[in-house]
C-alpha positions in Angstrom: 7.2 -0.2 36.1 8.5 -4.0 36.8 5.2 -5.7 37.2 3.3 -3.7 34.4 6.7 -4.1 32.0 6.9 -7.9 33.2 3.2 -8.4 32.1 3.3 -6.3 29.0 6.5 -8.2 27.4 4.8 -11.6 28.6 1.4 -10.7 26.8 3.3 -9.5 23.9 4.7 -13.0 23.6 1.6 -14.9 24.3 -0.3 -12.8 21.2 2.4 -14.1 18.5 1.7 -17.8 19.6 -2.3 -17.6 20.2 -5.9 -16.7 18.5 -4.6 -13.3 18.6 -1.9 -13.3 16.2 -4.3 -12.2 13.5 -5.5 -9.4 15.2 -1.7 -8.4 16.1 -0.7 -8.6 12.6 -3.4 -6.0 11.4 -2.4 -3.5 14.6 1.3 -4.1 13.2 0.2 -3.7 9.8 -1.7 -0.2 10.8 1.3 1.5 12.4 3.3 0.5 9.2 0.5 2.4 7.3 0.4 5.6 9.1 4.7 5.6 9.5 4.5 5.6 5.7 1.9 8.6 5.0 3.2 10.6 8.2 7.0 10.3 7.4 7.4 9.0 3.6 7.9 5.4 2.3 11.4 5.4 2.9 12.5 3.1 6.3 16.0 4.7 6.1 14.9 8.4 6.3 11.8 7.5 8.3 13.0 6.0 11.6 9.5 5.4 13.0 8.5 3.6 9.4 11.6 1.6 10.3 10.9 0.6 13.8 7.6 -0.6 12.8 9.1 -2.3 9.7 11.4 -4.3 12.3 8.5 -4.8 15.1 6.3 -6.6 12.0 9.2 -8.6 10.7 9.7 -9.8 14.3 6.4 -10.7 15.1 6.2 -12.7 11.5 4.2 -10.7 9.4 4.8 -12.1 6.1 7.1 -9.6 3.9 4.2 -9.1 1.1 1.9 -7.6 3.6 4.8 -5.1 5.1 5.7 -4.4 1.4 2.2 -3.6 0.2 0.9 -1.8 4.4 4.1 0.9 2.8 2.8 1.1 -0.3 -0.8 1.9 1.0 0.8 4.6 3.6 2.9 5.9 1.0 0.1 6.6 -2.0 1.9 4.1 -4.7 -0.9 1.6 -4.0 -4.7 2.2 -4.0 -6.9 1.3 -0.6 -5.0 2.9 2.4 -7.8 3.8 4.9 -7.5 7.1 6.6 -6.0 6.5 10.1 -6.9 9.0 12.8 -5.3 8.2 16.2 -7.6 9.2 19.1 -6.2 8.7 23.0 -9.0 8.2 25.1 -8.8 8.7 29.2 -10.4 6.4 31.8 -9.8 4.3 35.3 -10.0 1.0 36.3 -10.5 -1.2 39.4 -8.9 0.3 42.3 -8.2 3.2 40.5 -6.0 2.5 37.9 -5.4 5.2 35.5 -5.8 4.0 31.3 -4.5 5.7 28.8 -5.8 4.4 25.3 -4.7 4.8 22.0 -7.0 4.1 19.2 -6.1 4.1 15.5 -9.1 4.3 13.7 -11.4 4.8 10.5 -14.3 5.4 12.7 -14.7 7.5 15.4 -17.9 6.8 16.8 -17.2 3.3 16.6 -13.7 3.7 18.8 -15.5 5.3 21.3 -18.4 2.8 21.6 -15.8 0.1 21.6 -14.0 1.8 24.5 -16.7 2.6 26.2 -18.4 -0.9 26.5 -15.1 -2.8 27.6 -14.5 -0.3 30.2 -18.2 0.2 31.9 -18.4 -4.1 31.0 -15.2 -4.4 33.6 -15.7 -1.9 35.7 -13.8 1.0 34.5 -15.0 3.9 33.2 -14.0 7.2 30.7 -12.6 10.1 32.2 -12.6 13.4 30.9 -9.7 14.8 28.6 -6.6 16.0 30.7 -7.8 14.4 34.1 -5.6 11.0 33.3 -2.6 12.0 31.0 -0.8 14.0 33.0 0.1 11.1 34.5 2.1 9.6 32.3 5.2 10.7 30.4 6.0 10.0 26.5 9.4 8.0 26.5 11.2 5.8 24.1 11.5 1.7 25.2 13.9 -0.8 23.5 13.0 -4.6 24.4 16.2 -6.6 24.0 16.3 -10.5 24.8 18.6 -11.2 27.9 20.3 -14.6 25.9 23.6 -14.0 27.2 23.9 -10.6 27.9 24.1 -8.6 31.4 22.3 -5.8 32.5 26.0 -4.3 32.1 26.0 -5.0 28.4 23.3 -3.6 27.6 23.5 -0.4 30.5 27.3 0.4 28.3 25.8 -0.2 24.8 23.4 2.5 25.3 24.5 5.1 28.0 26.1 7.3 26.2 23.1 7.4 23.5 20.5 9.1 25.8 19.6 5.8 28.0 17.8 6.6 31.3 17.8 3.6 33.0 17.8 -0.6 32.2 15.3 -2.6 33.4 15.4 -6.3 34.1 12.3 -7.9 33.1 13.0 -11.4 33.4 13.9 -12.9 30.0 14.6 -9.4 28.6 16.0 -6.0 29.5 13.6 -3.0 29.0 15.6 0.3 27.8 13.9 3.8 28.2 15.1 6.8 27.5 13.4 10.0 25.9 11.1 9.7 23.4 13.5 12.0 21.1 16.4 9.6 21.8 14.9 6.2 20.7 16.5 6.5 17.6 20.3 7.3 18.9 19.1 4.5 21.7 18.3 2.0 19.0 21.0 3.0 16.6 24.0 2.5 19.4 22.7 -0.8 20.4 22.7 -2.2 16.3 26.3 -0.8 16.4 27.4 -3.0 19.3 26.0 -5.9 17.6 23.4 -6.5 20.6 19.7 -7.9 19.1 16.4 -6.0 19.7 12.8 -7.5 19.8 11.3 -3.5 19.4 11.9 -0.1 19.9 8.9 2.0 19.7 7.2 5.3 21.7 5.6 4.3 25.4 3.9 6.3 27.8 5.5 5.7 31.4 3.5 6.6 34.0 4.7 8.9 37.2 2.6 7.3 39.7 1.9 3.3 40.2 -1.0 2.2 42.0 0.0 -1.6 43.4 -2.2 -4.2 43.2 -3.0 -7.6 45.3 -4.0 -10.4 43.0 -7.8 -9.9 42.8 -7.2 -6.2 42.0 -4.5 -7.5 39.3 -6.8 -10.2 37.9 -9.5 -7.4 37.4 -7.4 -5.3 35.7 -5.7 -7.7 33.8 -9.7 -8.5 32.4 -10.6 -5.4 31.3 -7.3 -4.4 29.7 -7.7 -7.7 27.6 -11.0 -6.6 26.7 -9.7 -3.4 25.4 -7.1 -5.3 23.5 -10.0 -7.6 22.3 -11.3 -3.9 20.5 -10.3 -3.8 16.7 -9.7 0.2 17.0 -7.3 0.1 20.2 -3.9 -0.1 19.2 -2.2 0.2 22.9 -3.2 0.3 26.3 -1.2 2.3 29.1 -1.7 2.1 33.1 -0.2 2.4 35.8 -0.7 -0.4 37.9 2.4 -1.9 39.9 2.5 -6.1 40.0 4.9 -7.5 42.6 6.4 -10.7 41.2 4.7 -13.0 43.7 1.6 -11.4 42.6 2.1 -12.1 39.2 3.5 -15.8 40.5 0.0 -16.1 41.7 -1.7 -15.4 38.8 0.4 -17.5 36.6 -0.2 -20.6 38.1 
């Protein structure tokens, strides 16, 4: 999980700084949207409305547009779309194995979008089922290192359903089961320990580990499936060692 988890965090920071910040915002704004008509507009009996509250304010989304993406979800204000998520199946260079999550308006349009990155970079769709069993729903916490130890963190949240700490470099990745993120979440706001997210991942069981020309190609067509207005998240499960991703950096 290091290198993909490593890369992930890194891209995540790179998208509030760059050209992409727009198109983060509106994939932040979405999962507000669909919180609010899944669970109800209210963050403190909705915990994944909450999380994706948090996720948006960290990532600067103005307050107007959170206030008015729960308003949407919730019915109180015209022009809510009607969300459908849609997880489509593929591989990638050297086999890597993509799950990808659309939320969309339009189907046909999702699945064109896909379809084009993938075949454009060679990767290509795979059939329902022959990818996802791969991969396991579980709940991941980002929290900034600043000062804290792995031993911080690993005592703030064992007791609340943690499964393991991992050091990513300037932050510590927390999973546990998806039906713990809350408890995970919760025990680290009572030990006064800062968050960047908490959200729903999908981890995967097997890692396929990659040299840098394999990592540059996938790195390529995973940005052009995040270049695709209807894809919401991308999960594979490629391993990068860190002089790998050393490489690649410079």
């Amino acid at each position: 999980m290091s290198g993909h988890s490593k890369w992930a965090t890194t891209k995540h920071k790179k998208a509030a700084i760059d050209a992409k910040r727009g198109k983060l915002f509106a994939r932040l704004i979405k999962n507000i949207e669909v919180a609010a008509r899944t669970g109800g507009g209210d963050p403190g009996g909705n915990p994944t409305l909450y999380d994706a509250i948090q996720k948006a304010k960290k990532s600067s989304v103005p307050n107007d547009n959170i206030d008015r993406a729960v308003k949407r979800g919730s019915g109180l204000e015209a022009g809510g779309a009607d969300w459908q998520t849609i997880m489509y199946e593929g591989y990638g260079p050297n086999g890597v194995a993509l799950l990808i999550e659309c939320l969309t308006d339009n189907r046909n349009r999702a699945a064109t979008e896909v379809r084009v990155a993938l075949t454009r970079n060679g990767g290509n769709l795979a059939d329902a089922g022959s990818v996802a069993y791969m991969f396991t729903r579980k709940g991941q916490v980002l929290v900034p290192k600043n000062t804290l130890t792995e031993d911080d963190v690993l005592g703030a949240v064992l007791d609340a359903g943690a499964e393991e700490v991992n050091d990513l470099g300037e932050s510590f990745e927390v999973i546990s089961e998806s039906t713990d993120l809350v408890g995970v979440r919760e025990a680290l706001q009572k030990s006064g320990i800062d968050y960047e997210s908490a959200e729903s991942t999908f981890v995967p069981s097997v890692q396929v580990a990659l040299d840098e020309e394999g990592a540059r190609k996938v790195f390529k067509l995973i940005d052009a499936l995040d270049d695709c207005d209807d894809v919401q998240n991308v999960y594979a499960n490629f391993d990068v060692s860190d002089d790998v991703m050393a490489a690649i950096d410079a």
